[in-house]
N, C-alpha and C positions, 0 to 999 in steps of 0.2 A: 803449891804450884811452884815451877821452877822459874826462882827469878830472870837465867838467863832466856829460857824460853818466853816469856811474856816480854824481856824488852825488844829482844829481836820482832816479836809480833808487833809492837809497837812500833817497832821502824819499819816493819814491812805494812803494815797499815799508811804510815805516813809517805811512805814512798811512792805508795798507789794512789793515794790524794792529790799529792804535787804531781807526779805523769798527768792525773787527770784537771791537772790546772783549780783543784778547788779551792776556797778560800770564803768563807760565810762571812766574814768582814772581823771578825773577832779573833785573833791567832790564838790568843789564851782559852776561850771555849773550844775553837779547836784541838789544840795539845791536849785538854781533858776530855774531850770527845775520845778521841785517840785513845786513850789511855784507857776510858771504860771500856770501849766498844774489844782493845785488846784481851780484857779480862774476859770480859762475856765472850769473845772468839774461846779461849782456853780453855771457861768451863765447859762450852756448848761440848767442845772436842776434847774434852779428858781423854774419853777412851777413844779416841780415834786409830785406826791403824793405820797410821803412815807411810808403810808400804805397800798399801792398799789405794791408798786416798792419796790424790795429786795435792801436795799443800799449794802447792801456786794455785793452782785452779780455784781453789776454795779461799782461797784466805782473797783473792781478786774478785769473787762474786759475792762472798762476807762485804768486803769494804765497799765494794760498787751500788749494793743495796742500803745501806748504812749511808752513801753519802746522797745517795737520790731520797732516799728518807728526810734527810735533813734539809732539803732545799727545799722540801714542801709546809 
């Protein structure tokens, strides 16, 4: 997997948690949350085609599920 692709995924995860004001009380669970949920984003979409597939769109409804997941 291409390091720089997962860290940007990993910031654009985090990106979309803060817009969405989240915060489980733990930042360091957080940041590892982030960090898996980026890998699992990567592998889900290995073969994605990206000229096909809106990555904002996806990678926004990736993280929006993953963080309503976690609040339950």
């Amino acid at each position: 997997m291409n390091n720089q692709k997962l860290l940007e995924t990993v910031a654009d995860i985090s990106f979309i948690a803060g817009e969405r004001k989240y915060f489980s009380g733990d930042s360091r669970a957080d940041v590892s949350n982030f960090v898996f949920w980026a890998n699992q984003f990567e592998k889900e979409n290995f073969n994605t085609n990206w000229d096909e597939v809106d990555y904002r769109i996806l990678i926004e409804k990736f993280t929006e599920n993953k963080l309503s997941d976690s609040l339950r």
